[in-house]
N, C-alpha and C positions, 0 to 999 in steps of 0.2 A: 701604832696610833700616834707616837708622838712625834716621828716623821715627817705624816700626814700635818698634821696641828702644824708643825715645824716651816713645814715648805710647803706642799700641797694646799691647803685652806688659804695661807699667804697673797698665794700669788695666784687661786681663783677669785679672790675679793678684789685683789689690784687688777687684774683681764677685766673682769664685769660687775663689778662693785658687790658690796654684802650681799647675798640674797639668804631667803628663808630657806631652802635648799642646801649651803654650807652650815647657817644656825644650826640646823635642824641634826645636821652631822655631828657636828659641836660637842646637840645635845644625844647624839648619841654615844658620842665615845664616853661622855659621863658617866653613858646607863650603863655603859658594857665594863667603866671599871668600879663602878656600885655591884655589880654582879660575881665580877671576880672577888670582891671583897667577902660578898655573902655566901659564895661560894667555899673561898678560903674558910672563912671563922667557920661552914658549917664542917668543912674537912675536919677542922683542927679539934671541935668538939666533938668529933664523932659523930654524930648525926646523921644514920644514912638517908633517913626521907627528906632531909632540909638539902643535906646534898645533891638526893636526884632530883629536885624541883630545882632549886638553883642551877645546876649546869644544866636542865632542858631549857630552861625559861634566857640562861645565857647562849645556849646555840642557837633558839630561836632568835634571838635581839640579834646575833653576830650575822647570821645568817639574810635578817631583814637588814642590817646594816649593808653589808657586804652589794644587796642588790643597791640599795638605794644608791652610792658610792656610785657601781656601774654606772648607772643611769643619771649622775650628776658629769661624771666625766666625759660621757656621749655626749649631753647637753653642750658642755662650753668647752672641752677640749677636742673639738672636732679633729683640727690638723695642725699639727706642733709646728709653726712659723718659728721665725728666727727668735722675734719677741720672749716667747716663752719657754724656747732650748736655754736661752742668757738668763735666763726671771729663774727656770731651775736649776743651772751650773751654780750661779750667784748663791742660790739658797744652799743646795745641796752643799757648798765649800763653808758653808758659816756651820753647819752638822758636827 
């Protein structure tokens, strides 16, 4: 995720300006590590039913994540022009 956050979201806001579509990513990678967290502490206490609810409730958010991500990248990265090969080396070397 922090990759993505890193380079990816960057340089889809700099192509085609902010949309609700990246926000919305934003706010998912928030939910998915509010999950992992809830996740963790229910491991840690032992808690096997706050566990299986946490990791179902996290595969399904990763899961809805994962499509949504697809279907933003179809959106605006159709075909990787010069523009955007340079916009990810650039980022990818600051990593």
């Amino acid at each position: 995720m922090r990759l993505e956050e890193k380079t990816l979201f960057p340089i889809l806001e700099r192509l085609t300006e902010p949309t609700e579509e990246v926000n919305q990513a934003k706010a998912e990678h928030r939910a998915i590590r509010r999950l992992l967290d809830a996740l963790n502490n229910s491991l840690s206490s032992e808690v096997l039913g706050e566990s299986l609810a946490a990791q179902q409730q996290l595969s399904e958010t990763c899961c809805a994540h994962w499509q949504h991500e697809q279907e933003l990248l179809a959106k605006h990265v159709r075909v990787a022009n010069q523009d955007v090969m340079d916009a990810l080396q650039t980022a990818l070397s600051h990593c």
